[in-house]
SEZA-54263 format. One line per field, with one value per residue: residue number from 1; x, y, z of N, C-alpha, C in turn; residue in one letter. Coordinates in Angstrom, 3 decimals. Atoms other than C-alpha are relative to their C-alpha. Last residue first. Example, Ala and Ser with C-alpha at 12.3 -4.5 7.8 and 13.67 -1.06 7.14 Angstrom:
<sites>
resi: [2 1]
n.x: [-0.820 0.890]
n.y: [-1.190 -1.190]
n.z: [-0.060 0.000]
ca.x: [13.670 12.300]
ca.y: [-1.060 -4.500]
ca.z: [7.140 7.800]
c.x: [-0.770 0.900]
c.y: [1.090 1.200]
c.z: [0.730 0.000]
resn: [s a]
</sites>
This chain:
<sites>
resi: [94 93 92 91 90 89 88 87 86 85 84 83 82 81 80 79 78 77 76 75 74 73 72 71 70 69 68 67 66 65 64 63 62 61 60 59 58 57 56 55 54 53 52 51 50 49 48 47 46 45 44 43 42 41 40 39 38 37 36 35 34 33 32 31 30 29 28 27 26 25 24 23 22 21 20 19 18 17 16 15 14 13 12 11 10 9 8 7 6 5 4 3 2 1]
n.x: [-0.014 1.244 -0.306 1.388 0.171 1.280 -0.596 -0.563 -1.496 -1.579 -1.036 -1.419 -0.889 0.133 0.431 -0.762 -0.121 1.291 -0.486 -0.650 0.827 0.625 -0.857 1.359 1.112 0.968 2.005 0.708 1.782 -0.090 0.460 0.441 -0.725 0.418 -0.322 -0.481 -1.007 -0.148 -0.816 0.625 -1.301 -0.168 -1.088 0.179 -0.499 -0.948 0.716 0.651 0.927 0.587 -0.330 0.965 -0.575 0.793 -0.641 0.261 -0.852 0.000 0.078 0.229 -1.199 -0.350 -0.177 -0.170 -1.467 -0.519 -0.035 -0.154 0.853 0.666 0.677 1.504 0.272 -0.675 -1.414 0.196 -1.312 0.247 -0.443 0.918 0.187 1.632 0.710 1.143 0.652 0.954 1.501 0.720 -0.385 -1.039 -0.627 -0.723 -0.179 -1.306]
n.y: [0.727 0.755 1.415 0.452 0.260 1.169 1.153 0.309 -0.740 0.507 0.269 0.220 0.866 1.097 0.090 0.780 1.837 0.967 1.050 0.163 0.414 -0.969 -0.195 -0.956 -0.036 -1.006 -0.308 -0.839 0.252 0.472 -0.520 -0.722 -0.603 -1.524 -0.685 -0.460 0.454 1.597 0.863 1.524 1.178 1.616 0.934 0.865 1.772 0.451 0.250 0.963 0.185 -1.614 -0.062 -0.618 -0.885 -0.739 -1.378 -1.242 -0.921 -1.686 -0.742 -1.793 -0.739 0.195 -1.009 0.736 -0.014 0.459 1.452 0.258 -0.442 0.959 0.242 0.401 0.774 0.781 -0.069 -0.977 -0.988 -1.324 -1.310 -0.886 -0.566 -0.249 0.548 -0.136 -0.744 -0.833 0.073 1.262 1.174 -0.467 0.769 -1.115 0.420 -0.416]
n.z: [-0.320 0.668 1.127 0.445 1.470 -0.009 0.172 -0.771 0.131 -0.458 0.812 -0.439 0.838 -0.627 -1.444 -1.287 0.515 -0.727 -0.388 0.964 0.794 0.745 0.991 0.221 -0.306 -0.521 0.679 -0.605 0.363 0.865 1.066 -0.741 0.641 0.106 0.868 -0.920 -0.845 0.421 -0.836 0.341 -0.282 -1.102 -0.135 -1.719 0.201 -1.232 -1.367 -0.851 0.887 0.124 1.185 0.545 0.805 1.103 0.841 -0.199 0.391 0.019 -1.777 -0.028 0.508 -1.245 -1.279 -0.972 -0.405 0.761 -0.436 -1.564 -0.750 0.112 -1.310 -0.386 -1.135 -0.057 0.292 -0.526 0.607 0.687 -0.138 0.386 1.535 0.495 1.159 0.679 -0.992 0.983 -0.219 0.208 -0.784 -1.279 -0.805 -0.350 -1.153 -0.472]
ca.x: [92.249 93.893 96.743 97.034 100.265 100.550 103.914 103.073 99.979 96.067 92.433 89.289 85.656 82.575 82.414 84.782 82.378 81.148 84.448 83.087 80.706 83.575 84.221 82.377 84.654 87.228 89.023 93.020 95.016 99.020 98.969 101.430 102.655 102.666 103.561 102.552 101.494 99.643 98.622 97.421 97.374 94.441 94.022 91.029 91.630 89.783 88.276 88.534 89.563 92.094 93.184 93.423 95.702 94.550 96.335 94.868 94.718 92.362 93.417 92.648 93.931 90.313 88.764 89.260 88.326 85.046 82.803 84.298 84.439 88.061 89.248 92.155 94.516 95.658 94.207 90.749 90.000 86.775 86.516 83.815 85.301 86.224 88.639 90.827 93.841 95.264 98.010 101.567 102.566 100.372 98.141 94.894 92.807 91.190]
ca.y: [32.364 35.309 36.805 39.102 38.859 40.520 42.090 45.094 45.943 44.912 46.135 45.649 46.414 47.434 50.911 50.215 50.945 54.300 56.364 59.616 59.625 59.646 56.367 55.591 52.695 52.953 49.875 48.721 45.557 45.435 47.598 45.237 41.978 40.075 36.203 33.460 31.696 34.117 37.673 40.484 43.737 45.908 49.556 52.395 54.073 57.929 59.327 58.699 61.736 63.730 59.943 60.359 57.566 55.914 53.774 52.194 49.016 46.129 42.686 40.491 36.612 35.285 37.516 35.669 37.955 37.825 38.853 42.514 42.585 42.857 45.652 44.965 47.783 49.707 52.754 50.908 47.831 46.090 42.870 40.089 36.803 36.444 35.015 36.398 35.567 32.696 31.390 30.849 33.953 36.204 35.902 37.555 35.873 36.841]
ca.z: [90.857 89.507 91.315 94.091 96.177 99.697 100.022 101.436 99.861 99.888 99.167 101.105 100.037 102.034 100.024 97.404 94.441 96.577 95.407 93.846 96.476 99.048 101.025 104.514 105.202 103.188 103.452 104.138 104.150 104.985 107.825 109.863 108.616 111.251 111.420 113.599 111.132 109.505 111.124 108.690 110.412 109.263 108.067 107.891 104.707 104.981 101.637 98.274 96.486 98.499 99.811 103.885 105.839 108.816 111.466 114.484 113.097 113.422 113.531 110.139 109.511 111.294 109.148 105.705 103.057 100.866 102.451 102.889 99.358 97.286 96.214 93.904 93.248 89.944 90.641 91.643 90.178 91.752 92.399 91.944 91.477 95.019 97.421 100.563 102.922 100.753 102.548 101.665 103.735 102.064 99.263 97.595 95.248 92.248]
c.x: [-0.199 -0.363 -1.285 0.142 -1.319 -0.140 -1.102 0.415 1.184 1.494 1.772 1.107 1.724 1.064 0.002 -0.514 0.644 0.047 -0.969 0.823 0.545 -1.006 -0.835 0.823 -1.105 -1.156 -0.424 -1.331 -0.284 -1.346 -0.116 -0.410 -1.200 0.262 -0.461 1.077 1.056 0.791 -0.432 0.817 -0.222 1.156 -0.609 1.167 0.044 0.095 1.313 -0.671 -1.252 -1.349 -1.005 0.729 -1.483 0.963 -0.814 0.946 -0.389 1.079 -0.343 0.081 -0.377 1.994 0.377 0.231 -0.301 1.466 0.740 -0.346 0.337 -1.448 -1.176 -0.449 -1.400 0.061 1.212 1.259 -0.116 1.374 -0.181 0.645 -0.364 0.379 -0.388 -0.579 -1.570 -1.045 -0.794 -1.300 -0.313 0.106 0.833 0.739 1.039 0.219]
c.y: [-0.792 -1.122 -0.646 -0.567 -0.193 -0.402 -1.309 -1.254 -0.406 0.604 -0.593 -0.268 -0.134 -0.908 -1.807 0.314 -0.807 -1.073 -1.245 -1.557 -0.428 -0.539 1.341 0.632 0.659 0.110 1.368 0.240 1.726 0.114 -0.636 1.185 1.466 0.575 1.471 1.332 0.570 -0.223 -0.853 -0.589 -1.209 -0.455 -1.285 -1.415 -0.132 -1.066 -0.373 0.056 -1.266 -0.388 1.923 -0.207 0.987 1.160 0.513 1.163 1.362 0.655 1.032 0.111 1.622 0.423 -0.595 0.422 -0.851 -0.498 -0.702 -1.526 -0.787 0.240 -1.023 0.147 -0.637 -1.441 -1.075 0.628 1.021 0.892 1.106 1.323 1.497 0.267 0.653 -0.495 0.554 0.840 0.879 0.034 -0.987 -1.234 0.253 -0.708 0.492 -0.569]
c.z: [-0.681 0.456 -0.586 -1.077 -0.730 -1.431 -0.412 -0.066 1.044 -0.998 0.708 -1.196 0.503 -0.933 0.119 0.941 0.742 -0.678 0.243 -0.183 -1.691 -1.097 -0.681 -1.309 -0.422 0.231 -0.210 -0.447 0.515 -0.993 -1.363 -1.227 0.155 -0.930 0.073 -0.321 0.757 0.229 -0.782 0.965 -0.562 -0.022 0.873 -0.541 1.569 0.017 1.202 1.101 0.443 -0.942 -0.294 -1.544 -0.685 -1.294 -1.341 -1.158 0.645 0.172 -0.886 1.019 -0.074 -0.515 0.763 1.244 1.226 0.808 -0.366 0.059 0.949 1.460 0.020 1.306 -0.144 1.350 0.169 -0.334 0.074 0.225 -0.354 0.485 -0.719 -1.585 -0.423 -1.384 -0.518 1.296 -0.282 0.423 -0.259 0.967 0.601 1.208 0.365 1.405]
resn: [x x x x x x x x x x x x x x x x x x x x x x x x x x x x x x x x x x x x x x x x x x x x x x x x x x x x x x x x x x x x x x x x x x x x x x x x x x x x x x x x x x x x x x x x x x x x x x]
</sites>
């Protein structure tokens, strides 16, 4: 899968993991020089706490777009170290 925004492919991998309808893709997987940190968090009642990123491309923002759960409930532990996307970002098969 691959995961796009702004004409440019912000992450790769063969090895997702489908989650209510979202790919999470692994942390090695994504292109960190298109990630800022975020100070915004949402809580899922099942997951856990989403930690956020900003994607920047070409000079571009699209703000919260990417999020993770870091320390993810036990019920959740297939997206520990995994990143999903929203907001316009297109995933797509590679």
């Amino acid at each position: 899968m691959k995961a796009i925004w702004n004409g440019t492919v912000i992450a790769e991998s063969d090895d997702t993991v489908v989650v209510e309808g979202n790919h999470y893709f692994p942390q090695a997987s994504i292109r960190p020089e298109y990630f800022a940190d975020s100070d915004n968090r949402s809580v899922c009642h099942w997951k856990g706490t989403a930690n956020y990123f900003h994607l920047e491309v070409g000079g571009q923002r699209n703000p919260n777009a990417a999020w993770t759960y870091r320390t993810p409930s036990a019920q959740a532990a297939d997206i520990a170290g995994h990143v999903a996307f929203w907001r316009g970002v297109e995933v797509v098969p590679s």
